[in-house]
N, C-alpha and C positions, 0 to 999 in steps of 0.2 A: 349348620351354616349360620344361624340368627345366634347361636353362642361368640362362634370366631368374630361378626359383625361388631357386637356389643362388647367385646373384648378391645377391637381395637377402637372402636369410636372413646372406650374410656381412655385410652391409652395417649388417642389425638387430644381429647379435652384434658387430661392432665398435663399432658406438658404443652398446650396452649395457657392453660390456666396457670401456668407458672414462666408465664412471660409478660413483663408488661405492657398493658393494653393501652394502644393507644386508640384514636378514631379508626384508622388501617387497623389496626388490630381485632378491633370488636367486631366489621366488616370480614375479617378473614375465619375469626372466631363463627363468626354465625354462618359461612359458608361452611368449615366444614363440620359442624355439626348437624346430622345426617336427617335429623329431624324437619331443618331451617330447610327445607326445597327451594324457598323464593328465593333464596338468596345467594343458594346455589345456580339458579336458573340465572338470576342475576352477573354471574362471576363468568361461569360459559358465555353468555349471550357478549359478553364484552369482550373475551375471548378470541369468541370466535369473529367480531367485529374489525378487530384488532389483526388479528391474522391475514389479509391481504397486506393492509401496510405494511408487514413486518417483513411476509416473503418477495414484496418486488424492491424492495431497497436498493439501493443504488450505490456503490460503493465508489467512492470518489479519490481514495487513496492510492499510493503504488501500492504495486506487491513485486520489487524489484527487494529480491534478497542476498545477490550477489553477482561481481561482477568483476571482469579483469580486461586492462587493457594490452593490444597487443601491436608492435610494429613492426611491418611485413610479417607478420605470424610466428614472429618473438614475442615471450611475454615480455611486460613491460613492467606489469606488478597487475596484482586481484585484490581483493577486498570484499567485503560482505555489510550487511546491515548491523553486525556486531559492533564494527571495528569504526571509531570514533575519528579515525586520520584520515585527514584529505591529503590524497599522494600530489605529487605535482609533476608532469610530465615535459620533458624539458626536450625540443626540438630546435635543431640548427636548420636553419631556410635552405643551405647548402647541402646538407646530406642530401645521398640519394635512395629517400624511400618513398615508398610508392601510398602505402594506406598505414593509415592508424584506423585500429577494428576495436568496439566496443561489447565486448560479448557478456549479455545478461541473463541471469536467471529467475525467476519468477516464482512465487510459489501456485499462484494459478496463472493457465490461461484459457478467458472464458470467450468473448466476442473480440472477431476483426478490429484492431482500432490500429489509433495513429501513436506512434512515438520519434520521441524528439529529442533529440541534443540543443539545449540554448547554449550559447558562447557569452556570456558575460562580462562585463570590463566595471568593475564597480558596482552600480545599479544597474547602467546602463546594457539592453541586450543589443547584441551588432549580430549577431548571425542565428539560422535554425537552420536546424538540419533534420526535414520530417522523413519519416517510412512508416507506410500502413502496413500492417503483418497482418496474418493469420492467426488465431486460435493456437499459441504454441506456449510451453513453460521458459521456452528457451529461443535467444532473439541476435542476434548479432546484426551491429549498426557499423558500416565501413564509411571513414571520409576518407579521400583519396588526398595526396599533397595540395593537391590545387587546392579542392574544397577548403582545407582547414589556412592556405596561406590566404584564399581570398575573404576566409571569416575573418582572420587577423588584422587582414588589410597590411600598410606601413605604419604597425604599432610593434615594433622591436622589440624585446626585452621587457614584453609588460606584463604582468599576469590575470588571467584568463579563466574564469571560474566555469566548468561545464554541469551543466546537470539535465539530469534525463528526467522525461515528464512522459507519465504511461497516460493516455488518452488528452482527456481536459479536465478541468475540474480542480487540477490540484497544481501548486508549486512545483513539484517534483522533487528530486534527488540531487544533492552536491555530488558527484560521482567522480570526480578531478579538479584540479588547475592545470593549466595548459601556459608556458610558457616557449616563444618560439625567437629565437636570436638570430 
């Protein structure tokens, strides 16, 4: 066992020794050489210090990877986190449909939270549209005609930037334009 040990301890100092040292590096150098205990004690103890922060992080980002919109349960067009094009969804006040559905897919879902469609007109936000969910990968958000004409208000033919924001914390997603004539 002390042959195998001393085999690879040369093995680590050689091709530590053929890197160059910098302050981190002579710190790393004298941890793991097997001899250095302090400074191995030193490396874990920070470690292990370190390891609460690292496991309660907080993850502030979406994790919306794809998503397709539909009217009355027509699609409408999908798209994913790949795909760089904001579609635009173009609605007559006069048709008669009933809901426009936003069906999401997640790569996780971890805790209850809230999500949201913002209506945007420029900068300016004019409407939300919240729903708290469940714990799921997969989320579908319904606005009914009403909802989205009284998001619009009487602003006719203007365009309409929606994006979905998974909890708080974060901006969210461009996920459409919304134009309703």
């Amino acid at each position: 066992m002390d042959d195998i040990e001393s085999k690879l301890h040369k093995i680590i100092v050689t091709a530590i020794n053929n890197i160059p040292v910098s302050r981190m590096g002579e710190f790393f150098h004298k941890c793991l050489c097997f001899k250095q205990n302090a400074y191995m004690k030193k490396l874990v103890t920070a470690l292990l210090l370190m390891l609460p922060f690292l496991a309660s992080a907080n993850v502030l980002t979406d994790t919306i990877t794809n998503w397709q919109v539909y009217k009355d349960g027509k699609l409408v067009f999908k798209s994913n986190d790949g795909n760089k094009k904001i579609y635009t969804v173009s609605l007559n006040k006069e048709d008669k449909f009933k809901t426009l559905e936003l069906h999401i897919g997640s790569d996780i879902g971890t805790n209850e939270t809230k999500r949201k469609l913002l209506f945007w007109q420029g900068d300016k936000l004019i409407y939300t549209s919240v729903k708290a969910v469940k714990p799921h990968v997969s989320t579908t958000l319904v606005l009914t005609k009403e909802e989205l004409l009284r998001a619009v208000g009487p602003d006719i033919d203007k365009t309409f930037t929606v994006t979905y924001v998974e909890g708080s914390g974060n901006d969210g997603r461009v996920v459409f334009q919304l134009v309703v004539h």
